[in-house]
N, CA, C and O atoms as a MOPAC input file, in Angstrom:
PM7 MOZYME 1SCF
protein

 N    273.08400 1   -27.97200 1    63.30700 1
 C    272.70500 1   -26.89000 1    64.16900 1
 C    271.21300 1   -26.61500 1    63.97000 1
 O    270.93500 1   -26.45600 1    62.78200 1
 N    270.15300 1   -26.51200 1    64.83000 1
 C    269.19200 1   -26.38900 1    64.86000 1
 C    268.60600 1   -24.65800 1    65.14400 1
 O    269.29600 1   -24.03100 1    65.94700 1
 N    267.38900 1   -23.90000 1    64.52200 1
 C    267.92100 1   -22.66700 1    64.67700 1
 C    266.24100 1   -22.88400 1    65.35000 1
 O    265.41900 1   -23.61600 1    64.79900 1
 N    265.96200 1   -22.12800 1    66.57400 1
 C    264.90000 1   -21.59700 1    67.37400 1
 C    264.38900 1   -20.59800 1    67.07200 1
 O    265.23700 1   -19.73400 1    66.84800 1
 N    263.17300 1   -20.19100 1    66.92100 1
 C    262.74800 1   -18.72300 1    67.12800 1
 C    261.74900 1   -18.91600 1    67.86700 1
 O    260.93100 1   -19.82600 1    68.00700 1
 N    262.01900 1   -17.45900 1    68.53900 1
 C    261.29100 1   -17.30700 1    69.74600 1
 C    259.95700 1   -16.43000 1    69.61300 1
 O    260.45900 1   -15.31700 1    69.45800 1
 N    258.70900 1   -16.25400 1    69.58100 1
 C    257.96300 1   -15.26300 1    69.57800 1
 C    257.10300 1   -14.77900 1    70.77900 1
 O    256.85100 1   -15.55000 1    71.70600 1
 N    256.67800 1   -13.56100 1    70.75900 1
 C    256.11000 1   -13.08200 1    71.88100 1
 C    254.81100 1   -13.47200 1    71.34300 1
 O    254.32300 1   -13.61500 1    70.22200 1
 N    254.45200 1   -13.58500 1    72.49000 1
 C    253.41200 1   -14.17400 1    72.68600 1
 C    251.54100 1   -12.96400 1    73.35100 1
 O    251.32500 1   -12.66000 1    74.52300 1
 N    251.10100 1   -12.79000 1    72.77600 1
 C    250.18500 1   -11.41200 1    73.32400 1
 C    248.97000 1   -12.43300 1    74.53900 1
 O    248.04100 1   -13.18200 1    74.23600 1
 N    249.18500 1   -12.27200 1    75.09300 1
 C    247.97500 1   -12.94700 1    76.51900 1
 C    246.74500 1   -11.97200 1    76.15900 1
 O    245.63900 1   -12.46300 1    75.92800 1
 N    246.91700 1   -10.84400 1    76.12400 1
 C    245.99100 1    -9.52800 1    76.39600 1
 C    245.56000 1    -9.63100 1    75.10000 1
 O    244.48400 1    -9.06300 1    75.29000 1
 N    245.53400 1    -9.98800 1    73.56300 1
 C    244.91600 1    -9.83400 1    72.49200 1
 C    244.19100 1    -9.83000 1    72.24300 1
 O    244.26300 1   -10.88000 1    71.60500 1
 N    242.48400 1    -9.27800 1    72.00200 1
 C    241.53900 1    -9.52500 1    71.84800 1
 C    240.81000 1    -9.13700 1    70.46400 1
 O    241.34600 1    -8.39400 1    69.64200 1
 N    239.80200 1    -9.59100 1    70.32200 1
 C    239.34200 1    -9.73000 1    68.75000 1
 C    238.20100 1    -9.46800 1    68.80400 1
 O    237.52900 1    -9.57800 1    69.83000 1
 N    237.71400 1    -9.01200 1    67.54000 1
 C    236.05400 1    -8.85500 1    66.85400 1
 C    235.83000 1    -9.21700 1    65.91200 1
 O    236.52100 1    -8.57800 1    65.11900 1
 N    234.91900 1   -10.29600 1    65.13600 1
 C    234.66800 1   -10.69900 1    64.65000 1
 C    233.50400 1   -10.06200 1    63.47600 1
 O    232.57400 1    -9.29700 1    63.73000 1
 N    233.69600 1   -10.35500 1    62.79200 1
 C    232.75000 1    -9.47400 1    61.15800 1
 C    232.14100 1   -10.15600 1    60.46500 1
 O    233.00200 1   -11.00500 1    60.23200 1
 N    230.96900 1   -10.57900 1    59.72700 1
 C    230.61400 1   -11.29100 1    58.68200 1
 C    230.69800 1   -10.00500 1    57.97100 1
 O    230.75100 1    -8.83300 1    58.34400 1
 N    230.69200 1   -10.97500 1    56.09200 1
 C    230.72100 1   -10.22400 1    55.03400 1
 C    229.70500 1    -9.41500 1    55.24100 1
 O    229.83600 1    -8.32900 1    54.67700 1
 N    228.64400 1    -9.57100 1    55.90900 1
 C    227.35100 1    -8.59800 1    55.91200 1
 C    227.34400 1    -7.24900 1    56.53100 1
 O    226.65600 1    -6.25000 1    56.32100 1
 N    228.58400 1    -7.58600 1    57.58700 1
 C    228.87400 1    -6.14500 1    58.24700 1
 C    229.13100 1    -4.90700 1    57.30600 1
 O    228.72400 1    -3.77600 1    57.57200 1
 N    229.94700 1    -5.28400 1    56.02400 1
 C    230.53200 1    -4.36700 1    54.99400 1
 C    229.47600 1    -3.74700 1    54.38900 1
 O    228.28800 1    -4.02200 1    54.22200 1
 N    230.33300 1    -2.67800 1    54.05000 1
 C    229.35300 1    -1.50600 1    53.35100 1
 C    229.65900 1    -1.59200 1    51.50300 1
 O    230.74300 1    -2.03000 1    51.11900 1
 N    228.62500 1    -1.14400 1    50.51000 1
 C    229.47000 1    -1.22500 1    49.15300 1
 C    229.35500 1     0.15200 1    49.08600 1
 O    228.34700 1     0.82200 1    49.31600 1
 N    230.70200 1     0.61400 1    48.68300 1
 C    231.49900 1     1.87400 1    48.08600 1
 C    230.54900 1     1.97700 1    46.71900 1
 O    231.07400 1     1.18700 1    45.93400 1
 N    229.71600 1     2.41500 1    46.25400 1
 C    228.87400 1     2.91500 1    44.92400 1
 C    230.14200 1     3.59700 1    43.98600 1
 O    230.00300 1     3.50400 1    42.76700 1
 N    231.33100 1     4.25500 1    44.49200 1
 C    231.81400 1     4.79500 1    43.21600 1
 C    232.88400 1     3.91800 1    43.05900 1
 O    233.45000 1     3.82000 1    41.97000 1
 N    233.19900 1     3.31200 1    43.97200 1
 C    234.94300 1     2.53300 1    43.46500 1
 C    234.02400 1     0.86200 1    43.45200 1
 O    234.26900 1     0.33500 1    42.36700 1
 N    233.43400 1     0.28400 1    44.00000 1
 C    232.72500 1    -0.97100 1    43.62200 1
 C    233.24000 1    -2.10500 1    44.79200 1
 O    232.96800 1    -3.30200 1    44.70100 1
 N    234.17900 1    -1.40000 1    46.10900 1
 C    234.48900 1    -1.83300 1    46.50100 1
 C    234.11700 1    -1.91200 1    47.91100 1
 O    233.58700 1    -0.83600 1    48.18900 1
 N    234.14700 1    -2.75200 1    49.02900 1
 C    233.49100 1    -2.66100 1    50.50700 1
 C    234.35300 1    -2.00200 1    51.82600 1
 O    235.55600 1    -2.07800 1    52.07400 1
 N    233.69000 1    -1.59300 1    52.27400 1
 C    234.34500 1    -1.20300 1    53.19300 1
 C    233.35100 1    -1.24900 1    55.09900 1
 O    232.17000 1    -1.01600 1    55.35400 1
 N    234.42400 1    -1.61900 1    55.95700 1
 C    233.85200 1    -1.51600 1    58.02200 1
 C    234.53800 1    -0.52600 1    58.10700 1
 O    235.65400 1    -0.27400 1    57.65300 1
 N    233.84300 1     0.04800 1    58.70900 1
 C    234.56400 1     1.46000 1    59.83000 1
 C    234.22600 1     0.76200 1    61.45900 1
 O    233.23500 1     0.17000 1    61.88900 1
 N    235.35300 1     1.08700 1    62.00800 1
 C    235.60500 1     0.70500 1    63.52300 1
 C    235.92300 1     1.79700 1    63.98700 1
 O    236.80900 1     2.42100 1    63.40300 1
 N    235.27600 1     2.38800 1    65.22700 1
 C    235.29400 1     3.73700 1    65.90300 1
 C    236.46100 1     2.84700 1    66.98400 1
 O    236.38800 1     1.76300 1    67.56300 1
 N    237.59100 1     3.98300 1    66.89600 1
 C    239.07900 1     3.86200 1    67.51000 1
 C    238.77900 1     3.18900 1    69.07300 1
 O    239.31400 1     2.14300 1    69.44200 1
 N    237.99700 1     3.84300 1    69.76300 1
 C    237.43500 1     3.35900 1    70.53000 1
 C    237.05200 1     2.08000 1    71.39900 1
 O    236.96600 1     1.81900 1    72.59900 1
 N    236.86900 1     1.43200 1    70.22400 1
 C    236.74800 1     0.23300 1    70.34000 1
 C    237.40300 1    -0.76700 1    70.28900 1
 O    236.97300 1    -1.83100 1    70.73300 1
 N    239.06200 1    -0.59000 1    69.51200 1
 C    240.11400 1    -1.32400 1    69.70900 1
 C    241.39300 1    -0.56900 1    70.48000 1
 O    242.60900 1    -0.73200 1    70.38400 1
 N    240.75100 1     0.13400 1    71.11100 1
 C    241.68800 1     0.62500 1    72.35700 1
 C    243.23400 1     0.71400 1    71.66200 1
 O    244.21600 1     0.02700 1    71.94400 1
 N    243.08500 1     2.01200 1    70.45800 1
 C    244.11600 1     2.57500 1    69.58500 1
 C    245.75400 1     1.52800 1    69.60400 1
 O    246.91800 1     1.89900 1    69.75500 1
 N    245.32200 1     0.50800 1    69.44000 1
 C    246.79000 1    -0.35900 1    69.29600 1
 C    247.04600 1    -0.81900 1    68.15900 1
 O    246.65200 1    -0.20100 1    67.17000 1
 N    247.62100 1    -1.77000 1    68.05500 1
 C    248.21500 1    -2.63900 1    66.80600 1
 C    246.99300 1    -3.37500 1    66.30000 1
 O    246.29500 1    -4.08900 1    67.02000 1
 N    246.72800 1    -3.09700 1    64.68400 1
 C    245.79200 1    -4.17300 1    64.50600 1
 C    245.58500 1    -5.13700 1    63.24700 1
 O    245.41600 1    -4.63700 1    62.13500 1
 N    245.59900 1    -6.40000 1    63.41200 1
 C    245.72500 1    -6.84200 1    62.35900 1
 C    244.29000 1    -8.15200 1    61.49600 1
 O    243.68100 1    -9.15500 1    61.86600 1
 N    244.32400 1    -7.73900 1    60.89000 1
 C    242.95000 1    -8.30900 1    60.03400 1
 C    243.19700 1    -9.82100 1    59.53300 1
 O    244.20500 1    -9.93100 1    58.83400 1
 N    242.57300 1   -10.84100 1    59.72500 1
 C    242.51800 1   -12.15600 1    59.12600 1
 C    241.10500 1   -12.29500 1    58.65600 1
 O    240.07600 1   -11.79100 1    59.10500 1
 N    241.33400 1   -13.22900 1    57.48500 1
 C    240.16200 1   -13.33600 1    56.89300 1
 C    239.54300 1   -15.25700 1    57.46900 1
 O    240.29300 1   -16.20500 1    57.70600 1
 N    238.63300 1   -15.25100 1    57.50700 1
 C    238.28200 1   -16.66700 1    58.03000 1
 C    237.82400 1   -17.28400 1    56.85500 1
 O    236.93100 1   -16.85000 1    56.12800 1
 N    238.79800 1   -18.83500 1    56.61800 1
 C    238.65800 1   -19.59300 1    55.76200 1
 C    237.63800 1   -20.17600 1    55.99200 1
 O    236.80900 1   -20.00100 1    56.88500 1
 N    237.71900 1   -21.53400 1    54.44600 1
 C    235.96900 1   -22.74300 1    54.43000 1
 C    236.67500 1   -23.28400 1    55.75800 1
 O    235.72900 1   -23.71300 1    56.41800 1
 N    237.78000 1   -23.47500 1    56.45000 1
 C    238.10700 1   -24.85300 1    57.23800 1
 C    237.84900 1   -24.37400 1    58.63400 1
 O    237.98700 1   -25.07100 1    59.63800 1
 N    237.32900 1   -22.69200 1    58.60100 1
 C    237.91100 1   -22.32600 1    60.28400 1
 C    237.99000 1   -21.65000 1    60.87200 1
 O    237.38200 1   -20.92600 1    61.66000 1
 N    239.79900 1   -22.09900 1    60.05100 1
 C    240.87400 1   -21.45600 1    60.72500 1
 C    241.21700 1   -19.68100 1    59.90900 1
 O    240.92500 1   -19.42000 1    58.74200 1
 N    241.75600 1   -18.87700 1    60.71100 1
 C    241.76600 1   -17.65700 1    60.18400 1
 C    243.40100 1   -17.59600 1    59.50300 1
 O    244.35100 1   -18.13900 1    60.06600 1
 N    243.52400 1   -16.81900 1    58.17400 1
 C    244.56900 1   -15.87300 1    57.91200 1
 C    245.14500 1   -14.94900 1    57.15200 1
 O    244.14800 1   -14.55200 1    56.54900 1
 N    245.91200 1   -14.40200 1    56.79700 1
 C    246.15400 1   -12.55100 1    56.49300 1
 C    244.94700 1   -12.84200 1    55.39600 1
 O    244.46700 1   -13.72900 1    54.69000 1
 N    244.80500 1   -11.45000 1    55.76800 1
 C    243.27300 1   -11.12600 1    54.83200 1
 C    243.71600 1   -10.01400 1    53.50500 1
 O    243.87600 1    -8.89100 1    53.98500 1
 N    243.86300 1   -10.02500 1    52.56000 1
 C    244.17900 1    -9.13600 1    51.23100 1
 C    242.78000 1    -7.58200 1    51.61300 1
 O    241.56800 1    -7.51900 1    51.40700 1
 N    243.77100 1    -6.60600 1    52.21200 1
 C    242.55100 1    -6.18200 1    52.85000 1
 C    243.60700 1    -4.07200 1    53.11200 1
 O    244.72600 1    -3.96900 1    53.61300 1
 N    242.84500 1    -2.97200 1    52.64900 1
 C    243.61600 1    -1.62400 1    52.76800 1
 C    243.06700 1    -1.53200 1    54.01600 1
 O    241.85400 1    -1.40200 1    54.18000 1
 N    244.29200 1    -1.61800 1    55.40400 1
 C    243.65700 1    -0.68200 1    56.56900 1
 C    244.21600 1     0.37900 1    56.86600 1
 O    245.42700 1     0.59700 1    56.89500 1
 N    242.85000 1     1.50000 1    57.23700 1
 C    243.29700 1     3.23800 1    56.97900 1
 C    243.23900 1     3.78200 1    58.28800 1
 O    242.25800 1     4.31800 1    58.80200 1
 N    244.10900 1     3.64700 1    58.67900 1
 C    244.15900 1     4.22500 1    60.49000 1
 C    243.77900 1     6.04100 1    60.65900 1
 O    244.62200 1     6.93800 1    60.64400 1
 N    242.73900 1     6.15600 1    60.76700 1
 C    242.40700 1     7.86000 1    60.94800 1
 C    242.25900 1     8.14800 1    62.60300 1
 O    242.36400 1     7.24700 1    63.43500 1
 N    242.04700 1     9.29400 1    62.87500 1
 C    242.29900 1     9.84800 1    64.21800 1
 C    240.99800 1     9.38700 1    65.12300 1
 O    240.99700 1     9.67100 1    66.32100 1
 N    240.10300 1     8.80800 1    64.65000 1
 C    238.54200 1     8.25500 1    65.08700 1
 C    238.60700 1     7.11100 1    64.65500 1
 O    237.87700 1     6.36600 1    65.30800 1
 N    239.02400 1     6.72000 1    64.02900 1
 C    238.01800 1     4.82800 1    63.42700 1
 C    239.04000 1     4.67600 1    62.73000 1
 O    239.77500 1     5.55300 1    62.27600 1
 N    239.14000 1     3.19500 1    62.59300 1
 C    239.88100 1     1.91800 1    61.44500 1
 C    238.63000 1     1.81500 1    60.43200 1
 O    237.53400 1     1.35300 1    60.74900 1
 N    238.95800 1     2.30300 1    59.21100 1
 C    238.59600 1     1.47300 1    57.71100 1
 C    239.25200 1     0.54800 1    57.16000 1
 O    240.47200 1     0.65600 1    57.03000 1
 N    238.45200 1    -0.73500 1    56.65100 1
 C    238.99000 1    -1.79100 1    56.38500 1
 C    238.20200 1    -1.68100 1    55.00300 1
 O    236.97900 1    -1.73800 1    54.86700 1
 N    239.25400 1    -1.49600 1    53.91000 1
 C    238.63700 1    -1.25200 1    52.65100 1
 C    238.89600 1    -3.18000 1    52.09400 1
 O    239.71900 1    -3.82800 1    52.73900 1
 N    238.22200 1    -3.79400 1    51.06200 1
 C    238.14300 1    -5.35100 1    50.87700 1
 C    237.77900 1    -4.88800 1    49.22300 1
 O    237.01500 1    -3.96200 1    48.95000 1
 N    238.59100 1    -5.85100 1    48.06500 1
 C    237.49300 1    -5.54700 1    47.11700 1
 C    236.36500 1    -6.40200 1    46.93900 1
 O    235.43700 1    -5.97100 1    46.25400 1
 N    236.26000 1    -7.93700 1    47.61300 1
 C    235.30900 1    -8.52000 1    47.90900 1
 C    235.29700 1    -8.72900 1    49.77700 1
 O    236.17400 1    -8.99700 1    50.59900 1
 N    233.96800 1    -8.47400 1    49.85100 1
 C    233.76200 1    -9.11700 1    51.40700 1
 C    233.24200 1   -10.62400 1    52.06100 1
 O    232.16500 1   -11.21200 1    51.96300 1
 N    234.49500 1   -10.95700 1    52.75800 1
 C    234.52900 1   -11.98400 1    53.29800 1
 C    234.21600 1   -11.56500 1    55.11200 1
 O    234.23100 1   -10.46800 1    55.66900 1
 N    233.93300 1   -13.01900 1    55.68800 1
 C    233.92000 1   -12.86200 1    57.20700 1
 C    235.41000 1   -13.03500 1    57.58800 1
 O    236.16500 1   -13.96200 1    57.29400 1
 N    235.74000 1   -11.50700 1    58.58000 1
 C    237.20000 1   -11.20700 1    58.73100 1
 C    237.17200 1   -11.62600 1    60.62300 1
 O    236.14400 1   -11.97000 1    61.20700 1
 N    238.24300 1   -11.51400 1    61.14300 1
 C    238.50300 1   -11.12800 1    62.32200 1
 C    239.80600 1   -10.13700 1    62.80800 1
 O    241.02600 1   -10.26000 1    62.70200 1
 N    238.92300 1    -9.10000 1    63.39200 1
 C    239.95900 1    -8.12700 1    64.05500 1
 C    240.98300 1    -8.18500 1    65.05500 1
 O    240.62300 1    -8.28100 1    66.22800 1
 N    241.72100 1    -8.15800 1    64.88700 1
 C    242.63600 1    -8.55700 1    66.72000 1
 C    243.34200 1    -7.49800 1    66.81100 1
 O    243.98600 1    -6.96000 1    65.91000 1
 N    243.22500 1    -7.15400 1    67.98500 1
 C    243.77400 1    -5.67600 1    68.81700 1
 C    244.55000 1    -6.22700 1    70.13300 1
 O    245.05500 1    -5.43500 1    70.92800 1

């Protein structure tokens, strides 16, 4: 028996792209952090990949803090990520 899975598929997904340079360093915790004004990913689902040496992007080890204005993407090192909304 062979088992299928099916996934949805997002047409409409769109992304933003970050180098490590975008990040900010946190002076008291030692750690980086992007702020994204809500705005800008048109308040949906969002999920962070980190872009490997080969490329290709994936899940990024990464705290995201959904507030009523902007996404913080806290990192304890910064890498070049991509956003998709």
């Amino acid at each position: 028996m062979q088992i299928v899975v099916l996934t949805k598929y997002h047409t409409n997904m769109q992304f933003i792209d970050f180098k490590k340079e975008h990040f900010t360093r946190n002076e008291e915790t030692g750690g980086y952090f992007i702020e994204i004004p809500k705005d800008e990913v048109d308040f949906g689902d969002i999920t962070v990949k980190e872009k490997k040496e080969d490329g290709t992007y994936a899940g990024a080890h990464c705290e995201l803090i959904d507030e009523t204005t902007r996404i913080t993407i806290k990192m304890e090192t910064p890498v070049d990520i991509r956003v998709s909304f």
